[in-house]
N, C-alpha and C positions, 0 to 999 in steps of 0.2 A: 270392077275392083275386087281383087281378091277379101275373103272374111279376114285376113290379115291384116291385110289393108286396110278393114273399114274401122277395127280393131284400134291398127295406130292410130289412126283417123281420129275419134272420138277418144281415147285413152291421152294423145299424146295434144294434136294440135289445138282441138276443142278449151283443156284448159291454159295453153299457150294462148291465144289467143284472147280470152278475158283479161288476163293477167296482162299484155302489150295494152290492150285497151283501156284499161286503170290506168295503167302508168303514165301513158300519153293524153289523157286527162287532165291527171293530178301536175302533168309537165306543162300544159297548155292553156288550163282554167284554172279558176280556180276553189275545184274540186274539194279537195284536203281542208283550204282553210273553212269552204263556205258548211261543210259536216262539223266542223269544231265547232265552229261560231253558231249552229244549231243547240250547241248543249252548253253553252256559254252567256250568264247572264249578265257581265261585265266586272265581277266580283267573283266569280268561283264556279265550280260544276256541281249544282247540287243534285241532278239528274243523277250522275253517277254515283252519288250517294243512299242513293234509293236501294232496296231491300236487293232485288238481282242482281243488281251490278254488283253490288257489294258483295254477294257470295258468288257472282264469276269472277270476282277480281281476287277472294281471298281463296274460292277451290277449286276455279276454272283448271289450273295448271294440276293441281293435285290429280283430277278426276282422270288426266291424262295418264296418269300411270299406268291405269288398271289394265290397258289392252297388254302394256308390258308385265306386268306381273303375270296376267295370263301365259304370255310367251313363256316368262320363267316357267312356271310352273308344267307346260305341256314341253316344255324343253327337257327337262330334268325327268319326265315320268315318259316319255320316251326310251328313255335308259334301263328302262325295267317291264315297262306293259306294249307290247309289240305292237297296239292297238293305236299307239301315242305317236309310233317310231316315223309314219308316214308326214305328222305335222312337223317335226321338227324343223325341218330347210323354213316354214313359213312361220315356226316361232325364233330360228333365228335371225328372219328378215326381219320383223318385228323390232328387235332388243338392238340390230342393228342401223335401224330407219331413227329409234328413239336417240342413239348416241351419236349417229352422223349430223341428221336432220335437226330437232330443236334443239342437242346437245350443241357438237361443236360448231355446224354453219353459223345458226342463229345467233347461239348466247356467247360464243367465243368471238368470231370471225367476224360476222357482220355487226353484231349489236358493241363489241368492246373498239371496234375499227372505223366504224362510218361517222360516228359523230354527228349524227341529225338532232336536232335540239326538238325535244317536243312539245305539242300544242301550247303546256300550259308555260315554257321556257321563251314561248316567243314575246318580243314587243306585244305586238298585235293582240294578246291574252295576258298581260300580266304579265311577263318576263323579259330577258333583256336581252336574247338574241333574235338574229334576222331566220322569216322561216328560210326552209332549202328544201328544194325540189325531189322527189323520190330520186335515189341513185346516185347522187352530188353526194361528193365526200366531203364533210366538213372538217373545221381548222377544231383539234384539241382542247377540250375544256370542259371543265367539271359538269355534271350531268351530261344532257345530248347522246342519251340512249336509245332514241327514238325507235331508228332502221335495222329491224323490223322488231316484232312483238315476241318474247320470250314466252307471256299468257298465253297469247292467241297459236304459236305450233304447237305448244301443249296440245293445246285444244281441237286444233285440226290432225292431232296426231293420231285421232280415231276413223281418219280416210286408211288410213293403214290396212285392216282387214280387207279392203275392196282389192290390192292386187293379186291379197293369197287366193280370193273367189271368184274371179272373174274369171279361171281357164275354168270352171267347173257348174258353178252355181251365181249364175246373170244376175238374179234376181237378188239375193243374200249382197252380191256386190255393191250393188247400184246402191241397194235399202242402207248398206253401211257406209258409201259417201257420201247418199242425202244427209244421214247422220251427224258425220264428220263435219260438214260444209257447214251445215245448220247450227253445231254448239260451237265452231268454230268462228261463226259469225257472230252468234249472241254474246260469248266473251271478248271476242273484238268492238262489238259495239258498246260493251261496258269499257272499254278500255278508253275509246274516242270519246265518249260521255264522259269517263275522269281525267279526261285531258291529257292523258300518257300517251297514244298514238294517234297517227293520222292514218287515216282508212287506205291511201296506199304502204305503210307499214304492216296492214290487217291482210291485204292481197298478198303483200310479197312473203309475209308468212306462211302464207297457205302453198304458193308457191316453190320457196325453199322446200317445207315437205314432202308436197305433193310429186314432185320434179325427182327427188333424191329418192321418193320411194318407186318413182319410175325407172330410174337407173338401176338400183339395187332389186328390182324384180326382175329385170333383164339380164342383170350378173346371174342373180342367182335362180333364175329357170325358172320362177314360179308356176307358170303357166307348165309345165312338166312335170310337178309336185305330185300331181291326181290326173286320173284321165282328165281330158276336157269331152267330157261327151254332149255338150249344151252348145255348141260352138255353132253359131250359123253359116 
């Protein structure tokens, strides 16, 4: 197989492939409920109330910003230090992975449209709807914001650097999707501890972004941005 190839290989199907496997899971066991029911003492989540959770749940999403403000800023001084002019294409995939990706898929499309009720809205926890399966669209009604998690792309919104370096520098990549993956998880698992998502809501999170910043590096050439001289 061509370096290409091994390239899409691991870039594209590898996290394809997690993300089918969650999902048919959380379709076939049950996954979703029995991770709720871990932070569930019959009465409330006090787990999620604890010192982390409480500050991924209150600046998990905030912290996301920061790769986009970076983008502004190396976007705009681009414009004047010729030194800046070569990152711009990867600071505005950036601003634009942030407004396609947890912008409008996530918190427009999916989370105002799907109506999944979450953990703590179900019978089975406290509340009074029936749960529903990753991907089943539900019937209209107040709450049921479940699918997928607005915190948690914030938070995986930091896999983002790894498509601008990946034609260039392997290593700087990889180090910045462990990253992504990693805070991206830990405020998804505050989210499943306060009872707001079910952990396939926390995948398909990652998903949406991951997926959308895969497209928009392939619109926009990233891997052409800088030599790739690291290329195996």
């Amino acid at each position: 197989m061509s370096p290409s190839g091994n390239r899409v290989r691991y870039v594209l199907w590898v996290p394809a492939a997690v993300l089918a496997l969650v999902t048919i899971l959380a379709w076939t066991t049950p996954l979703d409920r029995w991770l709720a029911r871990f932070f569930y003492d019959g009465n409330g989540w006090p787990v999620g109330e604890t010192a982390p959770f409480d500050f991924a749940y209150h600046y998990g999403q905030h912290i996301g910003f920061l790769p986009a403000l970076a983008a502004l800023a190396v976007l705009v001084a681009g414009f004047f230090r010729t030194n800046y002019a070569k990152w711009r294409r990867g600071a505005a995939f950036l601003l634009l992975l942030l407004a396609i990706g947890p912008g409008l898929l996530v918190n427009v499309v999916f989370k105002e449209g799907w109506n999944r009720p979450r953990p703590r809205e179900t019978a089975e926890f406290g509340g009074s709807y029936a749960y529903l399966e990753p991907l089943a669209i539900g019937e209209d009604a107040p709450g049921k914001k479940s699918f997928p998690s607005g915190h948690v792309a914030m938070a995986f919104f930091f896999v983002a650097p790894y498509f601008i370096l990946l034609g260039n520098n392997r290593r700087a990549a990889l180090l910045w999707l462990a990253f992504g993956i990693e805070w991206g998880l830990f405020v998804g698992a505050a989210r499943i501890a306060q009872g707001a998502h079910w952990a396939s809501d926390v995948i398909w999170s990652f998903g949406m972004v991951y997926f959308t910043g895969y497209v928009l590096a392939r619109v926009l050439r990233l891997d052409r941005m800088v030599p790739d001289e690291q290329s195996d």
